[in-house]
PQR file of N, CA, C, O and H, with PARSE charges and radii, in Angstrom:
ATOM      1  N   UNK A   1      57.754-216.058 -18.883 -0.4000 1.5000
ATOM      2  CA  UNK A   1      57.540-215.727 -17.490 -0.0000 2.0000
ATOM      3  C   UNK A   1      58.320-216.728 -16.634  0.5500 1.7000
ATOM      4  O   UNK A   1      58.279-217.912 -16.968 -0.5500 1.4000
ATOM      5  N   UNK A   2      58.735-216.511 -16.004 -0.4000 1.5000
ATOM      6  CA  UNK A   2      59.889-216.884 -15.002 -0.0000 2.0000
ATOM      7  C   UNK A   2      59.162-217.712 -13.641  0.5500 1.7000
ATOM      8  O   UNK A   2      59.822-218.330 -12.806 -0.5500 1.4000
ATOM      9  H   UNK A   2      58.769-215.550 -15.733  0.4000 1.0000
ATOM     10  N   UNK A   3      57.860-217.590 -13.628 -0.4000 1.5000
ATOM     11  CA  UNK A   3      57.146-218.101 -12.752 -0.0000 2.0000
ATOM     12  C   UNK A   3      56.128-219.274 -13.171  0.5500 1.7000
ATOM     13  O   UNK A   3      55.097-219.719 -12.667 -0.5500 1.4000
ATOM     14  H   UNK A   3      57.324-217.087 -14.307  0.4000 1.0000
ATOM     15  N   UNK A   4      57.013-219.629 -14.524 -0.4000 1.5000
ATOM     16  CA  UNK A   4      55.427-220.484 -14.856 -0.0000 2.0000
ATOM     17  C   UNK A   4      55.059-222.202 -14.513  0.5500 1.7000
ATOM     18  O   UNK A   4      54.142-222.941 -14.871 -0.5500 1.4000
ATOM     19  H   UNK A   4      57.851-219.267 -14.934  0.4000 1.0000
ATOM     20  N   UNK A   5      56.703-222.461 -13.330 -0.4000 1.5000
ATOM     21  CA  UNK A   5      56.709-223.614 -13.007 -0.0000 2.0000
ATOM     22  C   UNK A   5      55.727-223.563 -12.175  0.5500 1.7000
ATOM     23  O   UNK A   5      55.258-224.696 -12.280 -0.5500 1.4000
ATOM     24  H   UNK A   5      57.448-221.861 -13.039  0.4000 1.0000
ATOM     25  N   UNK A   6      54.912-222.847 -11.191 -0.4000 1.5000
ATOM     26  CA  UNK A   6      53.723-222.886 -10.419 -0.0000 2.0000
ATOM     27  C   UNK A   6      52.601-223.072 -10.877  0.5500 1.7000
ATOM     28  O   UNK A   6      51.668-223.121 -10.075 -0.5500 1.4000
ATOM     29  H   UNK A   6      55.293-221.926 -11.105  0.4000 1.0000
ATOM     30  N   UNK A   7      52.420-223.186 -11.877 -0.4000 1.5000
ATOM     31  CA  UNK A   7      51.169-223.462 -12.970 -0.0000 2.0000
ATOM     32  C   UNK A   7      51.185-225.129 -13.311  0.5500 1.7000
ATOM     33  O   UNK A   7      50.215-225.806 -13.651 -0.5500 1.4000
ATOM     34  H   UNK A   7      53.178-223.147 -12.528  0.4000 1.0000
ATOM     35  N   UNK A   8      52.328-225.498 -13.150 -0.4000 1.5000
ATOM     36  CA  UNK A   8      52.498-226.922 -13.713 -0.0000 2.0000
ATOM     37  C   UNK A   8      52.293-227.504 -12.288  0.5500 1.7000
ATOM     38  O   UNK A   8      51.551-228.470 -12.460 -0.5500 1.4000
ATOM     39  H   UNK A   8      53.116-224.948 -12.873  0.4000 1.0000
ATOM     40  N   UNK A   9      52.646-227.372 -10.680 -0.4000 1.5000
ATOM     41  CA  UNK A   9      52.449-228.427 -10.061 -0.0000 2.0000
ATOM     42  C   UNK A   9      50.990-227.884  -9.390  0.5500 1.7000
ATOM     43  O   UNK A   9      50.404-228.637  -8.613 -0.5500 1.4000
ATOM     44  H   UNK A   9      53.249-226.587 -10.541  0.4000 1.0000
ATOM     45  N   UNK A  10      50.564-226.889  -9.631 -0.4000 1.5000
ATOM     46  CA  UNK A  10      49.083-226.620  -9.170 -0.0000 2.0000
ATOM     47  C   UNK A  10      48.084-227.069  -9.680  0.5500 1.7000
ATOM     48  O   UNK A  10      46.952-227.298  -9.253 -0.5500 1.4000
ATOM     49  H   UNK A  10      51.041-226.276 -10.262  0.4000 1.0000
ATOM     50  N   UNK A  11      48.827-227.247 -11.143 -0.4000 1.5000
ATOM     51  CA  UNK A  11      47.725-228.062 -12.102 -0.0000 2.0000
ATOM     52  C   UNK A  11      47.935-229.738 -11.689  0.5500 1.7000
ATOM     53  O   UNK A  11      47.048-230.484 -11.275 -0.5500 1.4000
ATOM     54  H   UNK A  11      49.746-227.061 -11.490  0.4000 1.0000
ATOM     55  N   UNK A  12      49.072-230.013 -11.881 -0.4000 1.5000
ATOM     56  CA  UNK A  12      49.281-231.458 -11.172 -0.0000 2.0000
ATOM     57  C   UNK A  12      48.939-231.720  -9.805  0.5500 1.7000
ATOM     58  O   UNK A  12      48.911-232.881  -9.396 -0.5500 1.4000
ATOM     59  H   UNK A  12      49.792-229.407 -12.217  0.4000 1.0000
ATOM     60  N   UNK A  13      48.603-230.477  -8.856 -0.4000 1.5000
ATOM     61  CA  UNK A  13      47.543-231.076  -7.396 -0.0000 2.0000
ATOM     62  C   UNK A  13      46.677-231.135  -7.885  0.5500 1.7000
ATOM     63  O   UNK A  13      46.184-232.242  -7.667 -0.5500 1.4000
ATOM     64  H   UNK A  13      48.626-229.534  -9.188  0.4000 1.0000
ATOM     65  N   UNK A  14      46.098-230.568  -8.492 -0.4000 1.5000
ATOM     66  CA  UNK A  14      44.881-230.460  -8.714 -0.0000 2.0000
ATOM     67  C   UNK A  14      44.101-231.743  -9.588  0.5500 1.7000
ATOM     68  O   UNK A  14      42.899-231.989  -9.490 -0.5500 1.4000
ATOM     69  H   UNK A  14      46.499-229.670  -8.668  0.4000 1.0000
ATOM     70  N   UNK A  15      44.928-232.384 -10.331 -0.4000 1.5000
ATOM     71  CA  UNK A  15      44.784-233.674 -10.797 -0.0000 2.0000
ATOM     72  C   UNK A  15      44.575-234.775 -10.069  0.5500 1.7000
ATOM     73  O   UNK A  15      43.617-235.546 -10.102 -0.5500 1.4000
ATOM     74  H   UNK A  15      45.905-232.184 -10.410  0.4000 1.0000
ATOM     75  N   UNK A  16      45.846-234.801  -9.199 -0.4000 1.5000
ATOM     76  CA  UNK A  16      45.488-235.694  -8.289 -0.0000 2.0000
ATOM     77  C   UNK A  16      45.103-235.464  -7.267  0.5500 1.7000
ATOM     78  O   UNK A  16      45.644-236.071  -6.343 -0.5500 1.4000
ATOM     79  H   UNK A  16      46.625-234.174  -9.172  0.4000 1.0000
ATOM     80  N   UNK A  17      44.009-234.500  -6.945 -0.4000 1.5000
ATOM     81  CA  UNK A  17      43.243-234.495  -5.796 -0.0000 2.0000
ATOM     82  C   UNK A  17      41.959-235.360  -6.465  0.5500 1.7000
ATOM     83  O   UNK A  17      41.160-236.187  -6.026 -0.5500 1.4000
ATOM     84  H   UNK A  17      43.570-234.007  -7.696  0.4000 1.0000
ATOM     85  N   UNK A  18      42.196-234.728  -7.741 -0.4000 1.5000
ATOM     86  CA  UNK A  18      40.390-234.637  -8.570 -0.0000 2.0000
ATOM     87  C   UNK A  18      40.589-236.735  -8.513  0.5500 1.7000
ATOM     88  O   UNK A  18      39.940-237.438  -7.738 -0.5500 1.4000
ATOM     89  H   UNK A  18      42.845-234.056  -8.097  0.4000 1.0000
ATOM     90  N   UNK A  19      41.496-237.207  -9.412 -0.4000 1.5000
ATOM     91  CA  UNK A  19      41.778-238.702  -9.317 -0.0000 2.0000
ATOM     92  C   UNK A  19      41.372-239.733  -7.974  0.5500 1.7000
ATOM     93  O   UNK A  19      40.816-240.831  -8.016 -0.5500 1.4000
ATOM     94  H   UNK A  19      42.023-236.636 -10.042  0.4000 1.0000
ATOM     95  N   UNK A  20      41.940-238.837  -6.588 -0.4000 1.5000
ATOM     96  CA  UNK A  20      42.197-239.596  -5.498 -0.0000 2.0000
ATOM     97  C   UNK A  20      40.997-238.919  -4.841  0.5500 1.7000
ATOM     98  O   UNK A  20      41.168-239.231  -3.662 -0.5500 1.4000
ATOM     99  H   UNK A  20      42.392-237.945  -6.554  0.4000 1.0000
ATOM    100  N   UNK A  21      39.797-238.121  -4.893 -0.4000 1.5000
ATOM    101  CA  UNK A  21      38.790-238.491  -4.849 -0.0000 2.0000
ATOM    102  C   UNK A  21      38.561-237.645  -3.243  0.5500 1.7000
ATOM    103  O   UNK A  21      37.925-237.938  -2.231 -0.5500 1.4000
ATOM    104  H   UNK A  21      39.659-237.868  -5.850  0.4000 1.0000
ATOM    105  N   UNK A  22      39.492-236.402  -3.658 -0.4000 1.5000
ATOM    106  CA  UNK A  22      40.130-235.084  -2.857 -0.0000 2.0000
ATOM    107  C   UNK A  22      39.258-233.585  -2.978  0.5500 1.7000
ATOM    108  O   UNK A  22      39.901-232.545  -2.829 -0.5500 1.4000
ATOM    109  H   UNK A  22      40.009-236.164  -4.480  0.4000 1.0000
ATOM    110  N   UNK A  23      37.713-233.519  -3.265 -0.4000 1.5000
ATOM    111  CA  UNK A  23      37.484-232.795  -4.199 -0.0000 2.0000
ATOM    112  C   UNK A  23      37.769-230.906  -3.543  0.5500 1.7000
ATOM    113  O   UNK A  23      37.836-229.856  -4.183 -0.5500 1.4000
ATOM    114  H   UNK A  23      37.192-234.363  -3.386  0.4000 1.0000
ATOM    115  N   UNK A  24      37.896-231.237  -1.723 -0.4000 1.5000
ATOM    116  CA  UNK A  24      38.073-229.839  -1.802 -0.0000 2.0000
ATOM    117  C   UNK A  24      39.283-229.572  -1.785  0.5500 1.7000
ATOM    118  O   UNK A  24      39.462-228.440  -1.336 -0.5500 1.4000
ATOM    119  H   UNK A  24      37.842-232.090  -1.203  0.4000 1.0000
ATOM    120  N   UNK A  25      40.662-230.342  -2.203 -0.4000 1.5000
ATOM    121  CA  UNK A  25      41.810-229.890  -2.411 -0.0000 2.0000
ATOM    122  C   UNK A  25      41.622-229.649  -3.946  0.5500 1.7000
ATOM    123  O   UNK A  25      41.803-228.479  -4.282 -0.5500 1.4000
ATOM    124  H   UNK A  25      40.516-231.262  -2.567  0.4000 1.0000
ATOM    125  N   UNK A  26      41.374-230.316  -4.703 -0.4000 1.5000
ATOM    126  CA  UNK A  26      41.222-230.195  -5.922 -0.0000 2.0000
ATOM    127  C   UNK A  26      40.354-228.897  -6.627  0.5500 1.7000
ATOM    128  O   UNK A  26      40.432-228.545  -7.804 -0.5500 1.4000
ATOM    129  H   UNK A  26      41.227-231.266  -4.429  0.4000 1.0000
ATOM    130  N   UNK A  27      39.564-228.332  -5.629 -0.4000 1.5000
ATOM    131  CA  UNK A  27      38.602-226.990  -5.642 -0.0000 2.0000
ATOM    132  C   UNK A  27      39.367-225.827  -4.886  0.5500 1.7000
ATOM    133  O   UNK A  27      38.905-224.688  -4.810 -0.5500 1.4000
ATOM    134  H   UNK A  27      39.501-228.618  -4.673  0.4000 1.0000
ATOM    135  N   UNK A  28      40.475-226.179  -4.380 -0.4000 1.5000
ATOM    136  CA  UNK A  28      41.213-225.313  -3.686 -0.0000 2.0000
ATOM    137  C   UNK A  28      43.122-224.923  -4.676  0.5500 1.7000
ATOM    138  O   UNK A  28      44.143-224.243  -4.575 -0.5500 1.4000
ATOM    139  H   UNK A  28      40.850-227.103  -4.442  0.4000 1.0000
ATOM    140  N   UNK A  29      42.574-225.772  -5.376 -0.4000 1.5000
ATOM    141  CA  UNK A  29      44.185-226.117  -6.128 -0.0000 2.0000
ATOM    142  C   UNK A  29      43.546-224.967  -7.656  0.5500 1.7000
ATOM    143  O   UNK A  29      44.387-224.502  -8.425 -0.5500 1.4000
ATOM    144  H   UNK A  29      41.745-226.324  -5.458  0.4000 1.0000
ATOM    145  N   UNK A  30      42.289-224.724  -7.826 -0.4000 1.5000
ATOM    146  CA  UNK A  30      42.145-224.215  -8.797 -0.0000 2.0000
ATOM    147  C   UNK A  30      41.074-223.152  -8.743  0.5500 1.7000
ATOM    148  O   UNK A  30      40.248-222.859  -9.607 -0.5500 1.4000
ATOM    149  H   UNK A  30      41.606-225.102  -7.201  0.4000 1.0000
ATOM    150  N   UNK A  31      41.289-222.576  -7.400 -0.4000 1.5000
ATOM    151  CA  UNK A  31      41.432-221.294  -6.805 -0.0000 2.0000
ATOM    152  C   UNK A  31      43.065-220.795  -6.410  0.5500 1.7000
ATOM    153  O   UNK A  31      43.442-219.678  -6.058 -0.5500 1.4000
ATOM    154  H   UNK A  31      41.960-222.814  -6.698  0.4000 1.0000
ATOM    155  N   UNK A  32      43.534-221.529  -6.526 -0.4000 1.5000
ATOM    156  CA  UNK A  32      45.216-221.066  -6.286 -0.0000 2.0000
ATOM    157  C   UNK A  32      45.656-220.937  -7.684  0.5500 1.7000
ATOM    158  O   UNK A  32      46.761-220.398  -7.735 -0.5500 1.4000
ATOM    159  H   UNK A  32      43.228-222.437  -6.812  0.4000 1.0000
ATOM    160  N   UNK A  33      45.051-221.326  -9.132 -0.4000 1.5000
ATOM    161  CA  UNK A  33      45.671-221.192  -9.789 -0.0000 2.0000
ATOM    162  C   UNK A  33      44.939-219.956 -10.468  0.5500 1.7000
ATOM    163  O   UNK A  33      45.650-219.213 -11.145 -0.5500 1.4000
ATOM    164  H   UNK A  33      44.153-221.764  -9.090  0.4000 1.0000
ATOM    165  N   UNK A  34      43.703-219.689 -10.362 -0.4000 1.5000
ATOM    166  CA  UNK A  34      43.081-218.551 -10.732 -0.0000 2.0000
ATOM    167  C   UNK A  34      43.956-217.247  -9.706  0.5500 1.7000
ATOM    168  O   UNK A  34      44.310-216.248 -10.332 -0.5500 1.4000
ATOM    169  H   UNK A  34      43.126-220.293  -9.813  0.4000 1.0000
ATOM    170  N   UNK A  35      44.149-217.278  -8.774 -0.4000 1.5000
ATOM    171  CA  UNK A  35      44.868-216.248  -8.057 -0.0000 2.0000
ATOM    172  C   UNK A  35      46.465-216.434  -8.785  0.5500 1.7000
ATOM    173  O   UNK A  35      47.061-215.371  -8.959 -0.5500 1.4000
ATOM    174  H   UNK A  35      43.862-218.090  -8.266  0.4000 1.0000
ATOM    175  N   UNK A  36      46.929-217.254  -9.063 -0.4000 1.5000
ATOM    176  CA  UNK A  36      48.377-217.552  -9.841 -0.0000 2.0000
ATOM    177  C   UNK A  36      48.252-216.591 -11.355  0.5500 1.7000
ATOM    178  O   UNK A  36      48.964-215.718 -11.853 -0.5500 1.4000
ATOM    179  H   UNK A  36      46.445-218.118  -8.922  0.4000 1.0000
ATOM    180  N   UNK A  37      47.436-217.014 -11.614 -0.4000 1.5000
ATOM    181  CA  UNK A  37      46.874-216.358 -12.901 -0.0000 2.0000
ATOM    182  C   UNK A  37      46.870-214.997 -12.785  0.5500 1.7000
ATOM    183  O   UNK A  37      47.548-214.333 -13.569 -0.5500 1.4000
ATOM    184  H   UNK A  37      46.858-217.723 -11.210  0.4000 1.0000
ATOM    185  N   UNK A  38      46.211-214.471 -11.927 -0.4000 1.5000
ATOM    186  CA  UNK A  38      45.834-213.178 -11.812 -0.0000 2.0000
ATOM    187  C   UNK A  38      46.910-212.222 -11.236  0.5500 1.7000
ATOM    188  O   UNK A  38      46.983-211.113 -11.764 -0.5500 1.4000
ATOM    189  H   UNK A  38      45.661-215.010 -11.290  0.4000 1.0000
ATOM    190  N   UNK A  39      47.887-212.560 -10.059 -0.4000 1.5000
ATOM    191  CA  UNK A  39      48.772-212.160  -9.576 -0.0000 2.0000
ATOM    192  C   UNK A  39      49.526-211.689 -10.657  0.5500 1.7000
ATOM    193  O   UNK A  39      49.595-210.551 -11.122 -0.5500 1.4000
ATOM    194  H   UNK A  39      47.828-213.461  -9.630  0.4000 1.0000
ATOM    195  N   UNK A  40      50.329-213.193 -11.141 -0.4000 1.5000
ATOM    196  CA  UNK A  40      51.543-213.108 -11.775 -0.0000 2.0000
ATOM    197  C   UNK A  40      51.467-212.165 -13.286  0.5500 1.7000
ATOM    198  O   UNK A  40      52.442-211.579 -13.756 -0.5500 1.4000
ATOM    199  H   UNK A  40      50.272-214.117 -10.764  0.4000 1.0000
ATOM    200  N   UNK A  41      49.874-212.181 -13.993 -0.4000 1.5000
ATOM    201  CA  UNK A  41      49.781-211.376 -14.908 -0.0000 2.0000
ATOM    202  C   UNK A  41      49.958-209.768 -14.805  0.5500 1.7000
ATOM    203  O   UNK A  41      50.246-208.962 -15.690 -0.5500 1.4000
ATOM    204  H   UNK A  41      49.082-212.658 -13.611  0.4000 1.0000
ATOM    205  N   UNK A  42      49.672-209.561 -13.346 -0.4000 1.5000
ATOM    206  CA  UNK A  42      49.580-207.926 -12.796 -0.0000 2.0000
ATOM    207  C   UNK A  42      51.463-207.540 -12.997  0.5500 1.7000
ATOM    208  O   UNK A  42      52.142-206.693 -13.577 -0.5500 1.4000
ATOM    209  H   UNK A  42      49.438-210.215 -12.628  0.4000 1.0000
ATOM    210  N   UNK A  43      51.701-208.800 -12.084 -0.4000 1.5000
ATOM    211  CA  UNK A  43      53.539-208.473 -11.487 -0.0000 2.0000
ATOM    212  C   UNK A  43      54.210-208.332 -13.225  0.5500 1.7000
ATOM    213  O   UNK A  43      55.007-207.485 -13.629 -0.5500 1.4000
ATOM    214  H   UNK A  43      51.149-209.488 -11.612  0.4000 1.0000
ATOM    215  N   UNK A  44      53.634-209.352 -13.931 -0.4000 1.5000
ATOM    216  CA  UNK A  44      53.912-209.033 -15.238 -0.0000 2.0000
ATOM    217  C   UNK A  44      53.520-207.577 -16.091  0.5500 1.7000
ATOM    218  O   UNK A  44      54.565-207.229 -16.640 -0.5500 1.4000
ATOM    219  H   UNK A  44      52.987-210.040 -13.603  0.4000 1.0000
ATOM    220  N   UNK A  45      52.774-206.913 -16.309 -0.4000 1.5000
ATOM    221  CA  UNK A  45      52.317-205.766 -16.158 -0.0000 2.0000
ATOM    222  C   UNK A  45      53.135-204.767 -16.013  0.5500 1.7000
ATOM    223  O   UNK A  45      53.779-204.034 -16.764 -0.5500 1.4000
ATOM    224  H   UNK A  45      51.925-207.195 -15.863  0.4000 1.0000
ATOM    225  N   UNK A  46      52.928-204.926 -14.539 -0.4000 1.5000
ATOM    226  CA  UNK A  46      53.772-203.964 -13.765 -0.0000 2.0000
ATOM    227  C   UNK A  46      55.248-203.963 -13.949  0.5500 1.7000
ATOM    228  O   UNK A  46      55.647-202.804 -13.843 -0.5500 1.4000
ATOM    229  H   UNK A  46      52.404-205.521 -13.930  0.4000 1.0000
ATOM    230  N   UNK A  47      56.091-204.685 -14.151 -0.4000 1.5000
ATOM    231  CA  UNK A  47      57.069-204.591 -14.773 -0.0000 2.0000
ATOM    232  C   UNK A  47      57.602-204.500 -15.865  0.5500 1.7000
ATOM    233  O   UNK A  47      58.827-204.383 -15.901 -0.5500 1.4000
ATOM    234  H   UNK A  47      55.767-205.628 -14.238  0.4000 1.0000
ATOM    235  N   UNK A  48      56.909-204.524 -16.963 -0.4000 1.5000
ATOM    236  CA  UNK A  48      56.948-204.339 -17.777 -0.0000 2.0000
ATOM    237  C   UNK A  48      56.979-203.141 -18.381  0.5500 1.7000
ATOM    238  O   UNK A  48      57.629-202.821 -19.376 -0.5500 1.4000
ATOM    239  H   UNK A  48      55.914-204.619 -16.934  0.4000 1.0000
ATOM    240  N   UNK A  49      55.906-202.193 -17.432 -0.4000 1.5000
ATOM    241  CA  UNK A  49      55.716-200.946 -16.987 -0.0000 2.0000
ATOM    242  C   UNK A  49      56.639-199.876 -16.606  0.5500 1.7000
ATOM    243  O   UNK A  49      56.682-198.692 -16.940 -0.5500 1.4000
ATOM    244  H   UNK A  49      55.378-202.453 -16.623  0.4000 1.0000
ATOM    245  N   UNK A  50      57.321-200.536 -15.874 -0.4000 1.5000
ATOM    246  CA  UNK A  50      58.451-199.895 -15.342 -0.0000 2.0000
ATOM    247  C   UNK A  50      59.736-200.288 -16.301  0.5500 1.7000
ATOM    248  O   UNK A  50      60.664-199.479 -16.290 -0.5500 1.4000
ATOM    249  H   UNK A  50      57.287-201.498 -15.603  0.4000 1.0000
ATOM    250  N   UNK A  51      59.884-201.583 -17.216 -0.4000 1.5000
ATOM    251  CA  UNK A  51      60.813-201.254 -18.039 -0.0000 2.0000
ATOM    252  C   UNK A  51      60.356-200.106 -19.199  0.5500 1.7000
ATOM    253  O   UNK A  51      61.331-199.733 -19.852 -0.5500 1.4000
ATOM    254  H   UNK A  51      59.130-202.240 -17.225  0.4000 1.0000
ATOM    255  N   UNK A  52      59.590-199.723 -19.436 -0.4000 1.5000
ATOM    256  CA  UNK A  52      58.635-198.672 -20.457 -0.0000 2.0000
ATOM    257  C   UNK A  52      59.671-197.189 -20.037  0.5500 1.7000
ATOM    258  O   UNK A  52      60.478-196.474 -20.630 -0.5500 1.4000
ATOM    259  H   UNK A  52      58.798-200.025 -18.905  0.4000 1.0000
ATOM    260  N   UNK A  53      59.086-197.276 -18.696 -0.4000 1.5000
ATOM    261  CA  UNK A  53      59.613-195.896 -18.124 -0.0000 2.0000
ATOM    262  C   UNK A  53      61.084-195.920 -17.850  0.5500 1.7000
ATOM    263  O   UNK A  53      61.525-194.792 -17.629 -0.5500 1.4000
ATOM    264  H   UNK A  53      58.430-197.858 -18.215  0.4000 1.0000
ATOM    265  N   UNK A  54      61.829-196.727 -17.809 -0.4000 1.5000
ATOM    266  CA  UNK A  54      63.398-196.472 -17.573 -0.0000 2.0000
ATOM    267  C   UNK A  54      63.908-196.501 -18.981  0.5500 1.7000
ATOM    268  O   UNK A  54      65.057-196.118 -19.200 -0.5500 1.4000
ATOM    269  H   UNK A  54      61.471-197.643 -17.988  0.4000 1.0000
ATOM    270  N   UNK A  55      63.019-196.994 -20.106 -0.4000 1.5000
ATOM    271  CA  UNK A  55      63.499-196.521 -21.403 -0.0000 2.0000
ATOM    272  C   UNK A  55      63.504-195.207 -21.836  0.5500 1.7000
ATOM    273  O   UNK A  55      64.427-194.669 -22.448 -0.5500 1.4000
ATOM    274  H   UNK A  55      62.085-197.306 -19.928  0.4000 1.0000
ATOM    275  N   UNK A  56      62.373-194.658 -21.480 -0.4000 1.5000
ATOM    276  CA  UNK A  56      62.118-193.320 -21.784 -0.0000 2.0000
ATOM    277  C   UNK A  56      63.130-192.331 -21.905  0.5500 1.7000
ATOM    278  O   UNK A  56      62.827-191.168 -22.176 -0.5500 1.4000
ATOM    279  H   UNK A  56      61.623-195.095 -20.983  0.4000 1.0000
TER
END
């Protein structure tokens, strides 16, 4: 996946919010990554989908 550098610095806010004692950035950094998660698996999906059908 072509998008999976957003997983690495959301997880790294989210570290150092949790460290520096940040907890609703750090509660907000992993609600962005559950929506990261969820998005990018659909867009994945979905295209994938559509390479299905232009094979056909």
């Amino acid at each position: 996946m072509r998008h999976d550098w957003i997983f690495d610095v959301l997880t790294d806010l989210r570290g150092y919010a949790e460290k520096n004692g940040l907890p609703a950035i750090a509660q907000q950094a992993e609600i962005a990554l559950a929506v990261a998660r969820k998005e990018l698996t659909e867009k994945t999906k979905s295209e994938q989908a559509g390479e299905d059908q232009t094979q056909s």
